[in-house]
N, C-alpha and C positions, 0 to 999 in steps of 0.2 A: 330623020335628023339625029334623034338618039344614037343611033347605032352606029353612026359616025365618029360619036367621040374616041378620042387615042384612051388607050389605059392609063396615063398617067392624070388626067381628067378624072379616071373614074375613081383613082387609089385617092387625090387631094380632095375628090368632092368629099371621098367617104371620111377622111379625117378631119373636114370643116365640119359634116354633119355633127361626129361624134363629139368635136369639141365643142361646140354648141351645146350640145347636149350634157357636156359635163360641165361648163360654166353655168347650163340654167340648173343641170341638179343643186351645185354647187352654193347659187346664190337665192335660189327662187325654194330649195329646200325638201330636203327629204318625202313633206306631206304629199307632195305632185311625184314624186319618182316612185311609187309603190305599187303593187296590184290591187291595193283597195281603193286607190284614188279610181272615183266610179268612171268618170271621163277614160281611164287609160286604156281597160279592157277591148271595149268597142274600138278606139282610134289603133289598136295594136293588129285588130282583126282585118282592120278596113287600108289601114299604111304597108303593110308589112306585104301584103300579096303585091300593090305595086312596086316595093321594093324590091321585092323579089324579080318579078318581068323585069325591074332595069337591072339589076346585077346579073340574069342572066345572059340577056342580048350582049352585055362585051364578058363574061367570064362567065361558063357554062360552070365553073366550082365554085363561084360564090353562090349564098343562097342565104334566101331569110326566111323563109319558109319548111320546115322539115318533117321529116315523118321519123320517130322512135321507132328505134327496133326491140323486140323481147329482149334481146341481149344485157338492155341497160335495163333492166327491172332491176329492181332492186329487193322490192317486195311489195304483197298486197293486205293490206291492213283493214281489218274492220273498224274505222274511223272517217269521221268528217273529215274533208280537206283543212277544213280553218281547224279543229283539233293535232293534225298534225303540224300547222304551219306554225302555232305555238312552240312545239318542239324543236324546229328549225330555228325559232327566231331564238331560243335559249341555247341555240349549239352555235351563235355566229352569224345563222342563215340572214339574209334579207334582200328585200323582192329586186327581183334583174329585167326590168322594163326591154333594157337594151337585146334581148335575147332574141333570137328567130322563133315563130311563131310555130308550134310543135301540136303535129296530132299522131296518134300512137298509132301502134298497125294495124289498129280494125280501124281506123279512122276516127277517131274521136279526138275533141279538141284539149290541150291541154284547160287546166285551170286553175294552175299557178305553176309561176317562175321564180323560182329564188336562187342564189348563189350564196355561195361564203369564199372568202377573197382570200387567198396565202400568197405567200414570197415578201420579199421584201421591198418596201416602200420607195417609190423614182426618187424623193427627196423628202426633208425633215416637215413634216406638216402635211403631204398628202393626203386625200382622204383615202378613207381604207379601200374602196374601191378602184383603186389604181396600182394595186399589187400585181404581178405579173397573169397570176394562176386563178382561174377561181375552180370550184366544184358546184357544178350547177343543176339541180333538182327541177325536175319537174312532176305533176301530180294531175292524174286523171282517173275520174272518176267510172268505178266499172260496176256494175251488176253486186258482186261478191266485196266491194269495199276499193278504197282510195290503193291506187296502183303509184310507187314513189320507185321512180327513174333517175338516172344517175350519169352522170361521166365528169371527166378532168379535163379544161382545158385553156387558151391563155383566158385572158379578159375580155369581154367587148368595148369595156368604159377607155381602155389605152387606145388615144390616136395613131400610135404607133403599132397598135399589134389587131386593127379589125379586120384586117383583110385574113390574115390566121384565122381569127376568130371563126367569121364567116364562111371561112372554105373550111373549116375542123383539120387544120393541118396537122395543126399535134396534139388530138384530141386524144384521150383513153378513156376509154369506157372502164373496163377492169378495177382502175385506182379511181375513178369517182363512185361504183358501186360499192367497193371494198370501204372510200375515207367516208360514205353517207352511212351503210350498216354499222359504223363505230361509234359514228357521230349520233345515233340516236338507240345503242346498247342492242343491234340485231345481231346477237353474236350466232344463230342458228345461218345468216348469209354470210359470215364471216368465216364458220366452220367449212363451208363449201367450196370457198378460194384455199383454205389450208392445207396442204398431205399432212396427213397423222406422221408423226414423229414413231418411229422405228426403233426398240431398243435393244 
């Protein structure tokens, strides 16, 4: 029966979902939209794979489900995950529920999602999370210390842009590891995007 539906079914369910999802952020409050809310963890592990089987049966590129590549490291730090997410939450960061659920390339689960939101606002009173852009973090925990991953891309929280979202249309890796190394003073990842200047 699923599989039947036309894609214009799958593009308005996904923007009911999401606006849903933004009225209850909205109204019901930041404390339920975070990664410490204990309830979200579990529900994101257990929802998200069947979201994933429906987005894939009518569109093989959408996905909610992902696997990180090396590429987006950003860096691997000798710290707790919650000691860096302080840092995050002092640069802007703060937790992105709505994210696809991410295990990095030996397979391990993320364990935390945050974003921080740029561009400018749909209209005067939006919440910040409805900016076109965000840069979105993820952190998993390895052997050698907390591994913080990185890329640029639109929003998930915009009714109008999760189908982007979800298929990583105009995702950049490059400028979200570059704007995350700034945003928390790793100038030694920053030097590695640079060419030394010539004189």
């Amino acid at each position: 029966m699923l599989e039947a539906l036309p894609d214009d079914v799958v593009y308005y369910g996904g923007v009911a979902i999401v606006s849903l999802l933004v009225l209850a952020r909205h109204y019901v409050g930041e404390h339920y939209f975070n990664d410490r809310a204990r309830f979200w963890g579990p529900l994101r592990r257990h929802a998200i794979p069947i979201l994933h089987r429906l987005f894939q049966r009518h569109d093989e590129n959408l996905y909610a489900e992902t696997e990180v590549g090396i590429n987006e490291v950003v860096d691997i730090v000798d710290r707790s995950p919650e000691d860096i997410l302080e840092d995050f939450a002092e640069a802007g960061y703060e937790p992105q529920p709505l994210a696809s659920f991410a295990t990095d390339w030996k397979g391990r689960p993320e364990v935390a999602s945050w974003a921080r939101y740029e561009g400018p606002k749909p209209f005067r009173g939006a919440p910040n999370f409805f900016r076109p852009r965000q840069v979105h973090v993820r952190l998993f925990e390895a052997d050698d210390g907390t591994v913080i991953t990185a890329h640029e891309e639109a929003t998930s929280w915009r009714p109008d842009q999760w189908r982007d979202h979800y298929r990583g249309e105009t995702m950049d890796v490059e400028t979200g590891v570059v704007m995350v190394a700034f945003d928390l003073g790793l100038d030694h990842v920053i030097e590695e995007f640079t060419d030394p200047i010539e004189v």
